[in-house]
C-alpha positions in Angstrom: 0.0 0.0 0.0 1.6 3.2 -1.1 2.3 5.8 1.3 -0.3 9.1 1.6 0.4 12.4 0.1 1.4 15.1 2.9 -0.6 17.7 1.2 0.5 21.6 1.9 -2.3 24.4 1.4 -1.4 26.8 -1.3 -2.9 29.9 -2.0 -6.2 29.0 -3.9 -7.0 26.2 -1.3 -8.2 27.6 2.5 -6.9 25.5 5.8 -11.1 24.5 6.0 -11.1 22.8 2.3 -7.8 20.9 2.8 -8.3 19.5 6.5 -11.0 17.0 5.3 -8.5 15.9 2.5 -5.4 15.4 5.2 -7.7 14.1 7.8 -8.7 11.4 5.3 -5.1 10.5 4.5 -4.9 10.4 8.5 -6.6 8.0 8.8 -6.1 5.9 5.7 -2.4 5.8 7.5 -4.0 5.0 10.4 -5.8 1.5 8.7 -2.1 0.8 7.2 -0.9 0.9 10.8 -3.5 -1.4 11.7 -2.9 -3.8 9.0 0.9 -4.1 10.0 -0.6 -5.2 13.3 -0.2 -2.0 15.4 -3.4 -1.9 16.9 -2.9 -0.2 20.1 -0.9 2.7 18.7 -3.2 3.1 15.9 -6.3 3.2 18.4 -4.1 6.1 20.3 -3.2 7.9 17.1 -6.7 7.5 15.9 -8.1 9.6 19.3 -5.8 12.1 18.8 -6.7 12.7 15.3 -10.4 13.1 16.3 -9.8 15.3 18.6 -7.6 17.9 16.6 -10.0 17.2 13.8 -13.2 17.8 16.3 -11.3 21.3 17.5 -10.9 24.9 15.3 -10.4 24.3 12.0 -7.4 26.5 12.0 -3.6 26.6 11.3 -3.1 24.8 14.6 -4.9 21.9 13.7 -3.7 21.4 10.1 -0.1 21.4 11.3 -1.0 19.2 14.0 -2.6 16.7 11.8 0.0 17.2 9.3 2.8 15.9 11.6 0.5 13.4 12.9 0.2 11.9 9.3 4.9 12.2 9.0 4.6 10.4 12.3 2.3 7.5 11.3 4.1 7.5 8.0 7.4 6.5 9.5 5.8 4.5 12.0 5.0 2.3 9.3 7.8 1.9 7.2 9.4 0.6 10.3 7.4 -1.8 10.5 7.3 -2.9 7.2 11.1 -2.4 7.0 11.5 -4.6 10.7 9.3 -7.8 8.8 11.6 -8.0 5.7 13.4 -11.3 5.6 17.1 -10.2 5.6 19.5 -11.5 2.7 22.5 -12.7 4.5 
């Protein structure tokens, strides 16, 4: 599953028409995290997503969702990286 888009506002696009696009990616990341078997982090992740997302719809929150999104990113290509078989 490829990795979301980290999507930065420009100047024809307002923070309250991106954040449903980037809280969407959230939580697409989120169901990748799940998949790899990261359940508990996911569920934690997942809360705090909700509740930036549930908050102002301002700069605040789209910065704090964008990091979230980086964090979950990396999250999982550890993971995935960690279950590789190894060539020896």
């Amino acid at each position: 599953m490829g990795s979301a888009t980290i999507l930065s506002v420009n100047s024809d696009q307002t923070i309250a028409e991106a954040l449903p696009r980037l809280y969407r990616d959230v939580l697409n990341a989120l169901g990748r995290l799940e998949q790899l078997g990261a359940m508990g982090d996911a569920a934690r992740l997942r809360a705090e997503a909700i509740a930036a997302y549930s908050r102002a719809w301002d700069a605040t929150c789209y910065e704090r969702l964008r990091s979230q999104l980086g964090r979950i990113e990396v999250a999982a290509r550890d993971l995935e990286r960690s279950r590789r078989p190894r060539l020896v």
